[in-house]
C-alpha positions, 0 to 999 in steps of 0.5 A: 710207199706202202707205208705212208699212211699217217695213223699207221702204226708200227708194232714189233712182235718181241720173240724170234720168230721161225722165218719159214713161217707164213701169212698164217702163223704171222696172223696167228702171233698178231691176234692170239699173241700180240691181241690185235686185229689185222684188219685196222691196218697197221703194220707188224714186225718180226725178226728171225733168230740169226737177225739176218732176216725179218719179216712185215706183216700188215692188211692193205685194205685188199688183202695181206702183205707179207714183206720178207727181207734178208741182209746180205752183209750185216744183221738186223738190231737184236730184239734185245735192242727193242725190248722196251720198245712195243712200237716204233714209227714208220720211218724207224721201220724204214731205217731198220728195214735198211739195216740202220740200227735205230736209237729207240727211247728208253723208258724212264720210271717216273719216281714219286716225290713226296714231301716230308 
């Protein structure tokens, strides 16, 4: 599978994205908008506003690859579902690619103690 390798990361780009977009726009989110670089190999996800569509954008070591996928019945999780979360594993992408809603963290604040 082309997402196996083990210090591939998974980042998830939090905006809808216009699913006509291409190889560069997408290169254009992740460096300008994300402040990541392409070319170390992980892997990013997009969602498009009706979360019937979405779309992977990673670098194999040759070139770009752009996976675009649309659900026939169902929708993607809502980017609202994910807000908290910037990154998810590659097996989460798997799930979600298959239209499986995934159960994300949530973030818990840490409060502070203090002794009075």
């Amino acid at each position: 599978m082309i997402f196996n390798h083990r210090k591939m990361r998974v980042f998830i780009y939090h905006e809808a994205i216009d699913m006509r977009c291409g190889f560069e726009r997408l290169s254009y989110n992740v460096r300008e908008i994300l402040k990541s670089n392409l070319l170390e190999g992980h892997v990013y996800l997009f969602l498009g506003k009706n979360r019937r569509r979405a779309k992977v954008l990673l670098f194999d070591g040759t070139g770009l690859v752009l996976i675009s996928k649309r659900l026939e019945q169902g929708r993607f999780m809502s980017i609202g579902e994910i807000k908290d979360a910037h990154e998810i594993t590659t097996s989460e992408l798997g799930l979600l690619l298959d239209g499986s809603r995934v159960r994300l963290p949530v973030a818990v604040k840490q409060e502070s103690r203090f002794l009075v």
